[in-house]
Structures are given as C-alpha cells and as structure tokens.
C-alpha positions as a printed NumPy array, in Angstrom:
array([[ 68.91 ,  98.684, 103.52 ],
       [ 70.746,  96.801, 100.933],
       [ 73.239,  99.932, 100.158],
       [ 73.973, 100.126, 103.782],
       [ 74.937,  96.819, 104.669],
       [ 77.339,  96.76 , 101.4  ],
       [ 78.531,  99.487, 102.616],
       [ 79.217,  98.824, 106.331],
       [ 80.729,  95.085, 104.631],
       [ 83.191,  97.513, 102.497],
       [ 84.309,  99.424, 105.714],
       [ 85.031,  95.977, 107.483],
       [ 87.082,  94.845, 104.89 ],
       [ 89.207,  98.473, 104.298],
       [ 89.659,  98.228, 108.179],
       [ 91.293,  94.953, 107.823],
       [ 93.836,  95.681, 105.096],
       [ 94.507,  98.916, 106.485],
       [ 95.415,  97.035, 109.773],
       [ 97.435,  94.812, 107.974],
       [ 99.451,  97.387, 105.902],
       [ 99.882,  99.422, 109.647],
       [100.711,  95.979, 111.241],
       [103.387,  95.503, 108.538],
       [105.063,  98.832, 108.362],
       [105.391,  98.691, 112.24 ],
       [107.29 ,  95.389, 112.128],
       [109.067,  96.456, 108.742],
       [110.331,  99.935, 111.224],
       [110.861,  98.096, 114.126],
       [113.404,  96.001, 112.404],
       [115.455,  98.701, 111.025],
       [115.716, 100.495, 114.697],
       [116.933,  96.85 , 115.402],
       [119.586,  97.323, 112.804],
       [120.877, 100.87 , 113.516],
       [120.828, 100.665, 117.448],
       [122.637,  96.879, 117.299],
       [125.044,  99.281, 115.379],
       [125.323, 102.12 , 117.668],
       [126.027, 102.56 , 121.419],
       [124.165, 105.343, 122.37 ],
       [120.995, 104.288, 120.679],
       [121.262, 100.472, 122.043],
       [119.627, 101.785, 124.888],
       [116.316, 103.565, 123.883],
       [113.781, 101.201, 123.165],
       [111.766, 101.224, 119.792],
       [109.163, 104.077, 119.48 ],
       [111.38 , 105.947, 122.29 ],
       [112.159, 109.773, 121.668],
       [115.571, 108.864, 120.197],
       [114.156, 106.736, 117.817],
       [111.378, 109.461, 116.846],
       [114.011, 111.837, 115.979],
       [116.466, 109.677, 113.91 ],
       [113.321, 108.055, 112.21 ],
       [112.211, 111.761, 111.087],
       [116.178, 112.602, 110.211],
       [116.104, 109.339, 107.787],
       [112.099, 110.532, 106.188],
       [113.05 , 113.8  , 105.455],
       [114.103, 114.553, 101.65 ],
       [116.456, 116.932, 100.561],
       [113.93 , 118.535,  98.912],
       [111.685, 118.97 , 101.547],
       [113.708, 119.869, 104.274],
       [115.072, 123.248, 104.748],
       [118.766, 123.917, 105.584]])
C-alpha cells in the first residue's frame, strides 16, 4: 500500500508541473499573437486560438527541414 500511495503522490506532483509548463507556454503564445496581430491589420481581428492564428502559428513551427515544398 506503501508503493501505491508514493506513487499516486508522484502523479500529483507531475500533474502540477506539467500544468505549470502548459500554463506558461499558453501565456508565453498568447503574447506573441499579441505582437504579430498589434502589427498586422487583417489579423487584429481574430482573437487568440482563432483559425487565423492556428494557421500562422503552424506556418512559424514548421522547419525547413520538415516541411515539404
């Protein structure tokens, strides 16, 4: 019973730094659509995590090397 309740204690503390890192990369993203729609007219008006924000966040992910074309 020991071994299980380290284990479940483990799981609770992964969760919360996994959380954290999530929380942090969803503020660190939402800044930069803050920065490139402030700077563009078109994309001032889609919201963050809109469809227009999808696609230029997977244009700006995608390495040369991965990405055909």
């Amino acid at each position: 019973m020991g071994d299980l309740t380290g284990w479940l204690l483990g799981i609770r503390e992964k969760s919360r730094q996994i959380g954290e890192i999530a929380f942090q990369q969803t503020e660190f993203k939402r800044d930069a659509w803050r920065r490139i729609s402030e700077n563009d007219p078109i994309l001032s008006s889609a919201a963050f995590n809109s469809a227009l924000e999808r696609i230029q966040d997977e244009q700006d992910d995608c390495s040369p090397l991965m990405c055909p074309g």
